[in-house]
C-alpha positions in Angstrom: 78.9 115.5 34.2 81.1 116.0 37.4 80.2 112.7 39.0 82.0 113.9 42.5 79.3 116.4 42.3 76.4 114.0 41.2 73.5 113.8 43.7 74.4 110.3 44.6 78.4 111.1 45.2 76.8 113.2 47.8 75.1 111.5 49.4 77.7 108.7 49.5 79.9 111.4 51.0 77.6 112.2 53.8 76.0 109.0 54.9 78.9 106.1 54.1 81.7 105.0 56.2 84.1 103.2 53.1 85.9 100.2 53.8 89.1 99.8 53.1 89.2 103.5 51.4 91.4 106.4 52.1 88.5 108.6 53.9 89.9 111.5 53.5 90.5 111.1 49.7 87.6 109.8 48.5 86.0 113.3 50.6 87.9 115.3 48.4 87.5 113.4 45.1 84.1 111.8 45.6 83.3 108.3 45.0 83.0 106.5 41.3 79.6 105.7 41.8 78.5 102.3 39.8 74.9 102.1 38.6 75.1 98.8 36.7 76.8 95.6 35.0 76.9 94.1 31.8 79.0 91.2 31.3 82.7 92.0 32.1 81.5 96.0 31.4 80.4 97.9 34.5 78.5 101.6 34.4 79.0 104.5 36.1 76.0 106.7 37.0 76.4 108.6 34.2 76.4 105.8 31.4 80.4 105.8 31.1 81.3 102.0 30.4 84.3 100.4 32.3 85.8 97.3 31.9 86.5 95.1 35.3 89.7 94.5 35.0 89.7 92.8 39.2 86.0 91.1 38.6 84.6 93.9 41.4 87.0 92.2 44.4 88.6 88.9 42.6 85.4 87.5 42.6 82.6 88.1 39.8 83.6 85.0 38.2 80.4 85.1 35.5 80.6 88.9 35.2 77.9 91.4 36.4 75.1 90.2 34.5 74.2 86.5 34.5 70.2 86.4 34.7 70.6 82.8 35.7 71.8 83.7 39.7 69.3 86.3 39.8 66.8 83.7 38.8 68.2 80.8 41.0 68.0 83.7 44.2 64.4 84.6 43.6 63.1 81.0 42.9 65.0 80.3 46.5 63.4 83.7 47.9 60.1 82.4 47.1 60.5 78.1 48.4 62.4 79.6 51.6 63.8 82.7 52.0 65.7 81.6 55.3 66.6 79.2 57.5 69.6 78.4 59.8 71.3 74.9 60.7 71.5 75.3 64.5 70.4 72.3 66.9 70.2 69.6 63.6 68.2 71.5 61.5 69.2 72.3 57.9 67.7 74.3 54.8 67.7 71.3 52.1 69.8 73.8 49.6 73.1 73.6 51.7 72.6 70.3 52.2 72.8 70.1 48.3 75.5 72.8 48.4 77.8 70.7 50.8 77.9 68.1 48.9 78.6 69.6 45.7 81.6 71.7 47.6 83.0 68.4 49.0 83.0 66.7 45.2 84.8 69.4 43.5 87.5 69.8 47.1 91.1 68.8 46.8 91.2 65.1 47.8 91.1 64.9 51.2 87.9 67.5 51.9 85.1 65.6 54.3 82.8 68.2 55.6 81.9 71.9 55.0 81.5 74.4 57.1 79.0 77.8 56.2 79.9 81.5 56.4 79.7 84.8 55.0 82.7 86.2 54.1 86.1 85.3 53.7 87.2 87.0 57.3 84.6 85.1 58.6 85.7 81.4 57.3 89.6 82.2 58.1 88.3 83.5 61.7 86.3 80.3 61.7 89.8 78.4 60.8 91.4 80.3 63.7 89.0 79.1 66.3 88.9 75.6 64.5 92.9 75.3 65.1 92.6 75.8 69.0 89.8 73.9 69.7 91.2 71.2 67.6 94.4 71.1 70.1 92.2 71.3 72.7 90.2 68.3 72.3 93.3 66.3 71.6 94.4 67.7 75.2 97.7 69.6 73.5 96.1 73.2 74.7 99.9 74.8 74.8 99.3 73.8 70.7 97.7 77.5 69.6 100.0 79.9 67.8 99.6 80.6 64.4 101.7 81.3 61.7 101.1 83.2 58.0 103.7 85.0 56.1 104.3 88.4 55.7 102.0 90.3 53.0 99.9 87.7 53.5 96.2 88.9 53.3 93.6 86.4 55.2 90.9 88.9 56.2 90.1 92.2 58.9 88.0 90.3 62.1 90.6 90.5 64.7 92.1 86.8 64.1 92.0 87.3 60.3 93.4 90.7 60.4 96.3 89.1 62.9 96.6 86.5 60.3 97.1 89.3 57.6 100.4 90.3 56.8 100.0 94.1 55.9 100.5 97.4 57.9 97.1 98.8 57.4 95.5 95.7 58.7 97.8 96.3 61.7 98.9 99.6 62.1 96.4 101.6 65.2 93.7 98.4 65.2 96.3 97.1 68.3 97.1 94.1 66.2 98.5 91.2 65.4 97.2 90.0 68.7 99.3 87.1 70.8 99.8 83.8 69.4 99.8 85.0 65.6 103.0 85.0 64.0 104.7 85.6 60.5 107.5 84.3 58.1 109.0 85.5 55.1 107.4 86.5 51.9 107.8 84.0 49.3 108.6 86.3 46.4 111.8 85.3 44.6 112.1 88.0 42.1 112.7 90.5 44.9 114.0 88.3 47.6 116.5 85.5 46.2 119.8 85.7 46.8 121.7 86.8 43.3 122.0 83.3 41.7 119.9 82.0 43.7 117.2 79.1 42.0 113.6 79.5 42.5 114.1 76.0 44.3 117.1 76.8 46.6 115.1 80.1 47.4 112.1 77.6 48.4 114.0 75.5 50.6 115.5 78.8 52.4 112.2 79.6 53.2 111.0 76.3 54.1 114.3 76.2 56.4 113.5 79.9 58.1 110.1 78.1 58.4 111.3 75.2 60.3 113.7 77.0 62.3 110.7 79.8 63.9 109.1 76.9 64.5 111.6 75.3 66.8 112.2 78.8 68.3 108.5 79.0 69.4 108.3 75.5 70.1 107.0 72.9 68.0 104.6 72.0 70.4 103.2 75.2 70.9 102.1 75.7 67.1 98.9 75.1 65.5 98.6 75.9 61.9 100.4 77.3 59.1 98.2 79.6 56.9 98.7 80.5 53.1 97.3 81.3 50.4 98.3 79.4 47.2 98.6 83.0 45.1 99.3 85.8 47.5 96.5 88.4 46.6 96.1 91.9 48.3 99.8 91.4 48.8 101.2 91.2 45.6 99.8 88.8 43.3 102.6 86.6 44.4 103.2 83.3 42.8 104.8 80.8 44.6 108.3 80.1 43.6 109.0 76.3 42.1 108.5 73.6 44.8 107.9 76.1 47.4 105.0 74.3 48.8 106.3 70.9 48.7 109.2 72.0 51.0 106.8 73.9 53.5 104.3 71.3 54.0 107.5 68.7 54.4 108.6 70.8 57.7 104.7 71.0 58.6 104.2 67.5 58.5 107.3 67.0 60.9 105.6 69.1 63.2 102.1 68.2 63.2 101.3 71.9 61.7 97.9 72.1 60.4 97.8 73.3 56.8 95.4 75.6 56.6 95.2 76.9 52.4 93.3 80.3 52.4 91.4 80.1 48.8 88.9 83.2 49.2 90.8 84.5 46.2 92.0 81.5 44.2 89.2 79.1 44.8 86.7 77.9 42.0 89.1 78.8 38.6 91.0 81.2 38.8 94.5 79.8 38.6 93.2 77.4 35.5 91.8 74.7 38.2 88.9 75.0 40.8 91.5 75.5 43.2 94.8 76.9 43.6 95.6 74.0 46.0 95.4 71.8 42.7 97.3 74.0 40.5 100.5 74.1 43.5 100.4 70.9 44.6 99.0 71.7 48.5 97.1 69.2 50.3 95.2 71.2 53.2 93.6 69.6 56.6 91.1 72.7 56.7 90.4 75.0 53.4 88.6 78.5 53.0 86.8 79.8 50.2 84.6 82.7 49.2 83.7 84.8 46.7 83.8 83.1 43.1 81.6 80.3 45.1 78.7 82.7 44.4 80.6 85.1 41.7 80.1 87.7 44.0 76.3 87.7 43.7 75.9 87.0 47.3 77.8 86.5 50.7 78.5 83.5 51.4 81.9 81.7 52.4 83.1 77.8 53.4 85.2 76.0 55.6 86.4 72.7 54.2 88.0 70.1 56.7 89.5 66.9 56.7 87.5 63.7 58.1 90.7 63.3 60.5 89.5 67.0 61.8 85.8 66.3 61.4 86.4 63.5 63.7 87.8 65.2 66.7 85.0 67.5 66.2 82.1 64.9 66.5 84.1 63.9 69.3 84.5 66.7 71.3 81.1 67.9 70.5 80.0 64.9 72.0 81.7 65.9 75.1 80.9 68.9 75.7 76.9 68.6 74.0 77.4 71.0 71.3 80.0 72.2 68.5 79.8 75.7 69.7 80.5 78.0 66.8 78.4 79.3 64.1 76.6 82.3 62.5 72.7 82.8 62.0 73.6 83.2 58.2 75.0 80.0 58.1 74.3 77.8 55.2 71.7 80.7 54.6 69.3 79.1 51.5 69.3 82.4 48.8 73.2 82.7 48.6 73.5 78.6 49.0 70.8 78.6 45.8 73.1 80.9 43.7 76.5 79.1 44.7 74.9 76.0 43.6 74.0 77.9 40.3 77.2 79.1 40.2 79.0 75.8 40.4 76.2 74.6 37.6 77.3 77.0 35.1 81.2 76.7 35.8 80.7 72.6 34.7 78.1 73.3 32.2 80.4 76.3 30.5 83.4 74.3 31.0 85.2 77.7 32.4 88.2 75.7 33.6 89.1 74.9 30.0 88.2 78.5 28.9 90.4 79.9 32.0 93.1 78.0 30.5 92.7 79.1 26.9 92.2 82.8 27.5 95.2 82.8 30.9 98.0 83.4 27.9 96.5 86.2 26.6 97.1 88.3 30.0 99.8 86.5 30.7 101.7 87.2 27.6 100.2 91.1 27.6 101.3 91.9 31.1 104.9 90.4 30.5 104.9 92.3 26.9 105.5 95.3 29.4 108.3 94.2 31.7 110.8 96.2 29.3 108.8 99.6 30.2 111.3 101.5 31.9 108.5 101.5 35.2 107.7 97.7 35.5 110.1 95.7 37.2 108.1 92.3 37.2 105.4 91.1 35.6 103.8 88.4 37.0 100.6 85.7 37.3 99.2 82.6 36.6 95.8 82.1 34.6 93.4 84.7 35.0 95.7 86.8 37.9 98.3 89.1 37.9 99.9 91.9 38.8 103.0 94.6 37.4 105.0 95.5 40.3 106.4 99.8 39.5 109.7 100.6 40.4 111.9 103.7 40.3 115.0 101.8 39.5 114.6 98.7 37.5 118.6 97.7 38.2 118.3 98.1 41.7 114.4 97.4 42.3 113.8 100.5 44.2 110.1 101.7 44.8 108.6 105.0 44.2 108.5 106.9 47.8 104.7 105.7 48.6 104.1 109.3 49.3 104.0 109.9 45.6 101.2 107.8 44.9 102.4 106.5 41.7 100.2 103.6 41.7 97.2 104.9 42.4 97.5 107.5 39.5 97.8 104.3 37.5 94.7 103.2 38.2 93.2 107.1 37.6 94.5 106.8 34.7 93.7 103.7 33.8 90.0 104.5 34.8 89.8 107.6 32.8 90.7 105.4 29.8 88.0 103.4 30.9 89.1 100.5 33.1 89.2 99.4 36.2 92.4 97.8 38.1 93.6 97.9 41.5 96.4 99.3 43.2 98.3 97.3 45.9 100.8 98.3 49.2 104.0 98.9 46.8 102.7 100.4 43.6 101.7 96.7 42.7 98.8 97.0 40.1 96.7 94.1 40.2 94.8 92.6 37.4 92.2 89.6 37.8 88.8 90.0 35.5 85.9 87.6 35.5 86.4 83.9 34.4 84.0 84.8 30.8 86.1 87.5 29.9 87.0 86.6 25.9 90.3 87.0 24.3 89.7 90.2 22.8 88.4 91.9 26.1 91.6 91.1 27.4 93.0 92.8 24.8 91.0 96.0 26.0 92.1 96.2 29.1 95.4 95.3 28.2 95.2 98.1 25.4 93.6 100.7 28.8 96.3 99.4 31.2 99.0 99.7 28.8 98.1 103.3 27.7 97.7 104.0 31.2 100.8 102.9 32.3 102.6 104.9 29.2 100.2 108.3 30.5 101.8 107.9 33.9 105.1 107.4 32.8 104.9 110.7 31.8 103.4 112.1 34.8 105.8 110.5 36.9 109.2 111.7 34.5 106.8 115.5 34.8 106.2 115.5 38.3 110.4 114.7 38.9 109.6 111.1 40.7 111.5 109.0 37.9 
């Protein structure tokens, strides 16, 4: 079966506007068009099994078939099927959920904030940052700082936030106030000789010195996520954090840990702000909170925050900012499902158990004559291709070669995902067993071999 050709890839093509997608591409090709899940396995239209080697977008923690969230969503559907929080009123579920959020929170978390998506909570964290300065009467206090590659979302704040060209490039952003700072990546960055930790505290130096170009009174918050994601898988280099939030407390920054991605597992604890050692006034999550099942994201801030908030709010006679889906009960019924099953299966321990099994396949490969680092911590990471292992250099981005990775690592039958760089990512659900990793390390490997020889064919290596 051609599936480009399938009645459904057409109608795909002539109805729906692809996010992040290359539109003209996916015209020409057609879409992969998924018809259902099972477990870590996901099916295309035509019965071809795939394993999910990115857990759909980082974030089908429990796979694509646990009964249990469908159940918890229906029995919610039926009690009450909506309500919002506006004006003091609350659906009893994310009530429940709030409080099971702020027990499981890096010390330090005193109140939760609802939202949909992981845009939407940074956005919220945006907002949160100048109205915080505001109340406190410091409303020069606004600009914002990520690093570049950073991903943080695509509403206009999070999308200023973000750190990539085609968050940026013809949307008329990064808009004012939103500023960036190096890339903490020390395999590609350090000076020769230069120790993870002296590369940290460069970094935390170039940190401290925008800072004091801008003004420290004139910035707000320092935004990071404790794994860079859409950017690179990139792990932190040793004390990295520790130096950074050193200069931000000398400041006053905010530290504001974006865990959309890393949040609930899957660096081997609940959050990657545990596994690094960051201790954020306002944190984000998303998608593992519900596995994916349904949108919902959270806000997490500090009671020092929550205080100026109450405050102001009882100033001004309302906290004004928030969404109708808010708190919304169905998706607050499966995160609270969710959660239940991550204690009950203990998938912290079986992150950890499982983690070495990528770890040690992806790294099995950084002698192939295409990797030049192989990288992650538990159940994430990432080979980054290059043309020139001694000097680092890319492959012209032109040629595609990532991308034709992940065709061929589809065609094999898994899934992966290409990154800005030829950086192909790996990060399957939190239940994947040992021997499914060795699957799609078996697929990713052959696929990387198939475009070896492509690449060597085609005169790009």
């Amino acid at each position: 079966m051609d599936l480009s050709d399938s009645a459904a890839a057409r109608r795909d093509l002539a109805f729906h506007l692809h996010p992040s997608t290359n539109l003209a591409l996916v015209q020409a090709e057609g879409p992969l068009v998924i018809s259902r899940g099972e477990g870590v396995y996901v099916y295309d239209e035509a019965g071809r099994r795939y394993i999910e080697g990115m857990a759909g977008l980082w974030c089908a923690g429990l796979g694509f078939s646990e009964k249990r969230l469908a159940e918890a969503a229906y029995r919610q559907m039926l009690s009450l099927p909506f309500y919002h929080s506006f004006s003091g009123k609350v659906p009893a579920i994310a009530t429940e959920l709030a409080e099971k959020l702020i027990g499981v929170a890096p010390e330090g978390m005193a109140r939760v904030f609802f939202a949909n998506s992981g845009s939407e909570a940074n956005d919220s964290a945006v907002k949160l940052a100048w109205y915080y300065n505001n109340a406190l009467g410091r409303p020069e206090k606004k600009k914002l700082i990520s690093r570049r590659k950073a991903y943080h979302g695509v509403t206009v704040a999070s999308a200023s936030l973000t750190g990539l060209a085609f968050a940026h490039s013809d949307w008329d952003l990064p808009a004012p106030r939103f500023l960036h700072t190096e890339t903490p990546h020390h395999w590609r960055a350090a000076l020769p000789g230069e120790s993870e930790e002296a590369y940290a505290q460069r970094l935390a130096d170039e940190l401290e010195r925008l800072i004091l170009a801008e003004g420290p009174d004139t910035v707000a918050a320092f935004f990071a996520e404790p794994v860079m994601g859409a950017g690179g898988v990139l792990v932190p280099p040793a004390t990295y954090f520790e130096r950074v939030q050193q200069v931000l407390a000398k400041y006053d920054v905010l530290m504001i840990a974006d865990e959309v991605i890393c949040g609930f597992g899957r660096t081997g604890n609940m959050f990657g702000s545990q596994t690094f050692g960051i201790r954020p006034d306002v944190l984000t999550c998303a998608k593992m909170m519900t596995s994916g099942y349904q949108p919902m994201s959270a806000m997490m801030v500090s009671q020092r925050i929550y205080s100026v908030l109450e405050d102001q709010s009882r100033k001004l006679g309302v906290f004004g900012h928030g969404f109708t889906y808010s708190g919304h009960p169905v998706p607050a019924a499966v995160a609270l499902e969710t959660l239940a099953i991550y204690e009950e299966r203990d998938l912290l321990a079986h992150v950890r158990r499982v983690a070495p099994v990528l770890q040690d396949g992806l790294r099995a490969m950084a002698d192939h004559p295409m990797v030049g680092e192989a990288r992650g911590v538990g159940l994430i990471g990432a080979w980054e291709l290059v043309r020139d292992k001694a000097t680092k250099a890319g492959f012209d981005p032109k040629a595609a070669v990532g991308a034709q990775l992940v065709k061929n690592a589809q065609r094999r039958g898994a899934i992966v995902r290409v990154l800005p760089g030829d950086i192909i990512a790996f990060s399957p659900p939190l239940v994947i067993e040992e021997h499914e990793l060795r699957e799609l390390l078996a697929h990713a490997t052959a696929a990387l071999d198939d475009t070896w020889q492509w690449a060597k064919a085609s005169g790009l290596a």
